[in-house]
C-alpha positions as CSV (number, residue, x, y, z in Angstrom):
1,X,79.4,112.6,108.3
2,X,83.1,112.2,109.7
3,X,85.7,110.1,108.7
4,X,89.1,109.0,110.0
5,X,92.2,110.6,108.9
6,X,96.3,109.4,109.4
7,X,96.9,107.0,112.2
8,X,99.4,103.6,111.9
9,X,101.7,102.3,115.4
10,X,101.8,105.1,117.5
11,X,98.5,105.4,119.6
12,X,98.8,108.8,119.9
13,X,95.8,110.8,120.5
14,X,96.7,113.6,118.4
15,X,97.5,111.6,115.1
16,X,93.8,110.3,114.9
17,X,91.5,113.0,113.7
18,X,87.7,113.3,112.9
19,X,87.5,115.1,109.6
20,X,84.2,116.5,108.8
21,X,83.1,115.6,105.3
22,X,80.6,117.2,103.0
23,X,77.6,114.4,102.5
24,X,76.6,115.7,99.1
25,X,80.4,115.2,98.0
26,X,81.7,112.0,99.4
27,X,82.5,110.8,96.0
28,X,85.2,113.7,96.1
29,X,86.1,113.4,99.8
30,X,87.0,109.7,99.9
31,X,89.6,107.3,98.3
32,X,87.9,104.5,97.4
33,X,88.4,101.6,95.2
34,X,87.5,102.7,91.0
35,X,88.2,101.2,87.7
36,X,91.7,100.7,86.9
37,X,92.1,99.8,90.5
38,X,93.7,96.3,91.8
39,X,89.9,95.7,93.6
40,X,87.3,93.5,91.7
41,X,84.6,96.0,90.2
42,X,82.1,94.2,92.8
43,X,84.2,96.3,95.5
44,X,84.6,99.8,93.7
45,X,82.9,102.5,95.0
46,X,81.7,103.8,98.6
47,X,79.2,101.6,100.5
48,X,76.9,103.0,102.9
49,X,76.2,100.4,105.6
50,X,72.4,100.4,105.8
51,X,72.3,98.6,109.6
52,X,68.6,100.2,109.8
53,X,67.0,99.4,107.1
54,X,66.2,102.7,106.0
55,X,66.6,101.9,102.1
56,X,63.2,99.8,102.8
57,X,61.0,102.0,104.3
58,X,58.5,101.7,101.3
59,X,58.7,98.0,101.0
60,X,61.1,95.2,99.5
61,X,63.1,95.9,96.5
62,X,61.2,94.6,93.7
63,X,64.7,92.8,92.1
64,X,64.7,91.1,95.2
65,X,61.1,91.1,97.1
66,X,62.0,88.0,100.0
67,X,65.1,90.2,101.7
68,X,64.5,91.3,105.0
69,X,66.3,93.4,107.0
70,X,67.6,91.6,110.4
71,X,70.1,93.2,112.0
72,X,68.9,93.3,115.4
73,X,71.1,96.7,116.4
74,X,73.0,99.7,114.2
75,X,75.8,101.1,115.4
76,X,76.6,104.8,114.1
77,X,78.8,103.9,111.0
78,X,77.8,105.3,107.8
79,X,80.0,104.3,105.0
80,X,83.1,102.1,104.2
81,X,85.4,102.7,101.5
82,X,88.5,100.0,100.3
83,X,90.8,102.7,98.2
84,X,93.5,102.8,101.2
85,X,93.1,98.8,101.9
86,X,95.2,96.2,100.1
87,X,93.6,93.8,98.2
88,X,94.9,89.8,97.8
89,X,94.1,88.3,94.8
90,X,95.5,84.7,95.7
91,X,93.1,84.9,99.5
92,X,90.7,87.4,98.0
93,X,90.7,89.3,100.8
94,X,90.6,93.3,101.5
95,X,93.1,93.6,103.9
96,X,94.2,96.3,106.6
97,X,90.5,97.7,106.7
98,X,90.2,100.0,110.3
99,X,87.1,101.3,111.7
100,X,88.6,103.8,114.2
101,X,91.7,104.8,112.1
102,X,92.9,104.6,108.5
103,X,95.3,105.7,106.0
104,X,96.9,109.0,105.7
105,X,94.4,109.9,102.9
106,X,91.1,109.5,103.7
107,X,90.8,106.8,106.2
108,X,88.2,103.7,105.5
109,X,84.9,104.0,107.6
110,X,82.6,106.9,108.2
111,X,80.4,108.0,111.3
112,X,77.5,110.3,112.4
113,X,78.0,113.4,112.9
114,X,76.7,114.2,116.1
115,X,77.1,118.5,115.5
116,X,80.3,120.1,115.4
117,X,82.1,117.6,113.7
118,X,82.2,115.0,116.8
119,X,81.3,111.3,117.2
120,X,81.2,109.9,120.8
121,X,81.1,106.1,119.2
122,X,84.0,106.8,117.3
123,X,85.8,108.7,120.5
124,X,84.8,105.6,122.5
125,X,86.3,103.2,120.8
126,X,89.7,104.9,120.4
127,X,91.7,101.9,122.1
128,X,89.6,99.7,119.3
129,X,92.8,98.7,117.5
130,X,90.6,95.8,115.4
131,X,92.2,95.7,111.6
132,X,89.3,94.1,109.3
133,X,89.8,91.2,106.5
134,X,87.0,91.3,104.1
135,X,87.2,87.7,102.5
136,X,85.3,86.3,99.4
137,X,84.2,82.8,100.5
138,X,84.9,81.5,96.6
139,X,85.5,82.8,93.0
140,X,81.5,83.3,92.5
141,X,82.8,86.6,94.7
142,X,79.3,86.5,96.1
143,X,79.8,86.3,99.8
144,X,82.0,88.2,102.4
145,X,82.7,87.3,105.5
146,X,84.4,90.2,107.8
147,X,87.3,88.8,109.7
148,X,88.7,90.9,112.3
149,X,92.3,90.7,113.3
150,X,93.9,91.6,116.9
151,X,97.4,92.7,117.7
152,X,98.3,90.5,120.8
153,X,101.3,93.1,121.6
154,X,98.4,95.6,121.6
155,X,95.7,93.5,123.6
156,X,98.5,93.1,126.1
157,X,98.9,96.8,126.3
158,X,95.3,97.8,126.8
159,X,94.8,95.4,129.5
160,X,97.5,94.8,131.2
161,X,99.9,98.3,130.6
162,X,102.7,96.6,129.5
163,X,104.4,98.0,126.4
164,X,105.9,95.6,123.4
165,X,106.3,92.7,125.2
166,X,106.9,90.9,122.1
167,X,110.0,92.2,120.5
168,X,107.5,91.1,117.3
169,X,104.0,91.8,116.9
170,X,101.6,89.1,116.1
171,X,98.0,89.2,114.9
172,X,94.9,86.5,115.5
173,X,91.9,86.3,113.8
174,X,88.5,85.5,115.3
175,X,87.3,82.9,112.8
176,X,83.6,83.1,111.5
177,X,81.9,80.6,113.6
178,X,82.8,82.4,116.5
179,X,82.1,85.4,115.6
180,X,80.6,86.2,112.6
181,X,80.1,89.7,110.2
182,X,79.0,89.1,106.5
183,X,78.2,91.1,103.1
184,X,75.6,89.0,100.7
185,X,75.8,90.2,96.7
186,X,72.3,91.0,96.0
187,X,70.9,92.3,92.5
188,X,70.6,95.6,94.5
189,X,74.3,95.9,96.0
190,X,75.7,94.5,99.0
């Protein structure tokens, strides 16, 4: 796979990077969230985003026989990680996830690699400038909803080319019923 190295405010195409990662050593290519970190143990470690159902090719778990998979598309994201994110303990959000950016460490998401270290899905979406809020519903820390957040000085950019309009930047949330992402605890994982 690829991941997502360095990016923050400035937009500029050389500061994001696709760096190509070793599959059988993601554990020591990514920063992710471990004991000893601020993260609740539900959230350490890397999670590989299964949108194909390819972990049930020979059937239903058997901790968990009525799941069904039904996502009804798969993008070409591989794995999410939450050791460069900030974690809330009074919201119980994950905050400042990115898909198409990330942290000067190791970034957050992952992607297909496509040969040659490239990703076109990730390449598209390089004015995608979505931060993601991963929000425990309640204490039972069973259910996630993903909350994505927009920078209105940024939305204003991208479709209108007008630069910092605001002298302050601003962020809105799309809320759940509107739009709606969501991680379910299962005896299995996420």
């Amino acid at each position: 796979g690829v991941l997502v190295q360095f990016e923050e405010f400035t937009r500029d195409h050389h500061v994001f990077e696709l760096v190509r990662i070793q599959n059988d050593r993601i554990e020591d290519e990514l920063f992710y969230a471990e004991a000893g970190s601020v993260f609740p143990e539900s959230l350490h470690g890397i999670f590989w985003m299964d949108q194909r159902g390819r972990s049930l090719r020979k059937g239903p778990y058997e901790s968990d026989p009525e799941y069904r998979q039904v996502c009804s598309t798969a993008a070409e994201e591989n794995l999410v990680h939450f050791g460069e994110a900030a974690w809330n303990p009074e919201t119980l959000c994950v905050t400042g996830v990115r898909q198409y950016s990330g942290g000067p460490l190791s970034g957050h998401w992952t992607w297909m690699d496509e040969g040659g270290g490239q990703s076109t899905p990730w390449s598209d979406g390089l004015g995608w400038h979505m931060k993601y809020d991963f929000c425990f519903r309640d204490k039972t820390m069973t259910y996630i909803d993903v909350l994505t957040r927009k920078s209105i000085n940024r939305m204003i950019e991208d479709n209108f080319g007008i630069k910092n309009l605001f002298p302050f930047d601003f962020e809105i949330s799309e809320p759940p019923w509107l739009f709606n992402v969501a991680m379910v605890k299962k005896p299995w994982g996420w």
